[in-house]
Legacy VTK file of the C-alpha trace (Angstrom):
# vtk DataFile Version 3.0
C-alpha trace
ASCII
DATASET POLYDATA
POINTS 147 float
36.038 0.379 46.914
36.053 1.078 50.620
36.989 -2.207 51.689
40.467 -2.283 49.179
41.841 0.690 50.653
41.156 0.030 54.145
43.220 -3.343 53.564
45.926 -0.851 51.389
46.111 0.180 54.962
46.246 -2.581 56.994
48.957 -4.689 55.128
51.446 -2.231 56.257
50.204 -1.466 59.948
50.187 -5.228 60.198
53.613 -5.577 59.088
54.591 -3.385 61.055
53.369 -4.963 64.174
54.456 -7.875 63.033
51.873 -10.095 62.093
52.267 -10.725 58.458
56.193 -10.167 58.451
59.158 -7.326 59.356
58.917 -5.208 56.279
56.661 -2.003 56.014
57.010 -0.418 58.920
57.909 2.731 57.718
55.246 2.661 55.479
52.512 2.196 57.715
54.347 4.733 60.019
54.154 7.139 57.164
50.338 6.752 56.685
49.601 7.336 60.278
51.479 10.663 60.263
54.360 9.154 62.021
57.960 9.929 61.826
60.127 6.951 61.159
63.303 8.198 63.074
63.768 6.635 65.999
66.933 6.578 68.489
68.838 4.208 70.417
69.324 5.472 73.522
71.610 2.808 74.769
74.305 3.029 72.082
76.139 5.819 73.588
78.121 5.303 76.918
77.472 7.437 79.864
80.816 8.226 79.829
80.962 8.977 76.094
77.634 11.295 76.604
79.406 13.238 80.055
82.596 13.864 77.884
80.645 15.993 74.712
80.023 19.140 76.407
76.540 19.065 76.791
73.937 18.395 79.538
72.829 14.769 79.714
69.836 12.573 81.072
70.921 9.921 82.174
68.138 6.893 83.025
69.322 3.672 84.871
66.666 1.164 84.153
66.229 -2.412 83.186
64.272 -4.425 80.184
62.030 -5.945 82.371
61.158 -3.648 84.950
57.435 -2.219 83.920
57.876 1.913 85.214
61.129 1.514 82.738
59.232 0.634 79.603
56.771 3.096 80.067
60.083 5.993 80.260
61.286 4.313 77.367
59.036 6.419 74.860
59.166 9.551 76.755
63.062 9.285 76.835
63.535 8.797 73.005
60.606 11.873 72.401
62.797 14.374 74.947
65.847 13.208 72.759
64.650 13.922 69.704
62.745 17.215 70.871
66.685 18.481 72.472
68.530 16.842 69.937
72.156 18.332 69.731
71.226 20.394 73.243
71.020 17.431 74.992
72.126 13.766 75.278
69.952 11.453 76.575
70.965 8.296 77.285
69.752 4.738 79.129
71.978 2.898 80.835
70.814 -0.911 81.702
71.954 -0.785 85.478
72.230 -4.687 86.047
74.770 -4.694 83.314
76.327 -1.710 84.720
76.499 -2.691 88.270
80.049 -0.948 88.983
77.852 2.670 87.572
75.296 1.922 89.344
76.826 1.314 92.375
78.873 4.749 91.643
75.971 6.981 90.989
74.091 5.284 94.437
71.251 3.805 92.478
69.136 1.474 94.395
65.884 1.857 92.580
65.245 1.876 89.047
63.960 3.623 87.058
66.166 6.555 88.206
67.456 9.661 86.206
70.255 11.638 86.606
70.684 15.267 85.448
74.235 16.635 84.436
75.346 20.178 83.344
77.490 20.276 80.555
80.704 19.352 82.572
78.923 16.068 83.296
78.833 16.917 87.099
75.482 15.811 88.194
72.960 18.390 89.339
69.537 16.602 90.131
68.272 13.014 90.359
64.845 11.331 90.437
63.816 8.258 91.579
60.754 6.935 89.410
58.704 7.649 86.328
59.053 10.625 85.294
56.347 12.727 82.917
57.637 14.549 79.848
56.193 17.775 80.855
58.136 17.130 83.882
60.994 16.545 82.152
60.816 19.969 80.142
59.738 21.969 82.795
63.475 20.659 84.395
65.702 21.100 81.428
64.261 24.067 80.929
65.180 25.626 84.473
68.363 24.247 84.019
68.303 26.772 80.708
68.172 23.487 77.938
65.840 24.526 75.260
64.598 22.548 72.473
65.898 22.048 68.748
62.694 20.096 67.577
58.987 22.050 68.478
LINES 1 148
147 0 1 2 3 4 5 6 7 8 9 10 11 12 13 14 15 16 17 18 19 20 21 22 23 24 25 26 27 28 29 30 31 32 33 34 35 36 37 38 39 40 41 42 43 44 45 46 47 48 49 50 51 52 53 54 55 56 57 58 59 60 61 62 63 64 65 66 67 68 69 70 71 72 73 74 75 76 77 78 79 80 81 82 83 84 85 86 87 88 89 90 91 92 93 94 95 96 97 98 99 100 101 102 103 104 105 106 107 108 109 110 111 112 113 114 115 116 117 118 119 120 121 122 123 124 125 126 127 128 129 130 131 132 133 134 135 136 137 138 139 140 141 142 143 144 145 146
């Protein structure tokens, strides 16, 4: 009995990762206690994110570049934990070489932070912890929607 519902639970964490196919993610997200929203962070323009009214994170990074992977994750939590406070946004700053060049970046991964008029108000150059992050928004007065 056992060993049928410990592969009940592997199909789906295996198609999830890929290995057996693309379906079932969800599923096996929903038996590890997972939540299945995620967010793309580099849908929205940086311009589009400035012009809303409310403070934004702004990360230049790149796909390949190791400290920007690891932000990745810590990004999309802060942007789901300030969702509708806060945009959060990633901007891929080889394809964006005119904004990077605007905003000075020279190493990546670097964040911005911008008040609600989109004027920015504090940069970092690195990786940057969550708790770090937080402990930032929230003496710039950003408190969270989400926990």
């Amino acid at each position: 009995m056992k060993l049928i519902r410990i592969r009940w639970l592997l199909v789906p964490l295996l198609l999830c990762l890929g290995l057996v196919g693309s379906a079932g993610c969800s599923v096996a997200s929903e038996l590890a206690g997972v939540s299945p929203k995620t967010i793309d962070l580099e849908a929205v323009p940086l311009e589009t994110a400035l012009a809303n009214g409310k403070p934004t994170l702004a990360e230049f990074g790149g796909r390949t570049c190791i400290p920007c992977k690891q932000m990745k994750p810590i990004l999309e939590e802060i942007a789901l934990k300030y969702e509708g406070n806060l945009n959060v946004v990633i901007i891929e700053a080889n394809e964006n070489a005119e904004l990077s060049r605007f905003y000075r970046i020279t190493t990546i991964p670097t964040q911005i932070f911008f008040d609600e008029t989109g004027f920015p108000i504090g940069m970092h150059v690195g990786v940057l912890t969550g708790e770090s992050i937080e402990e930032t928004l929230e003496e710039l007065g950003i408190e969270p929607t989400n926990g």
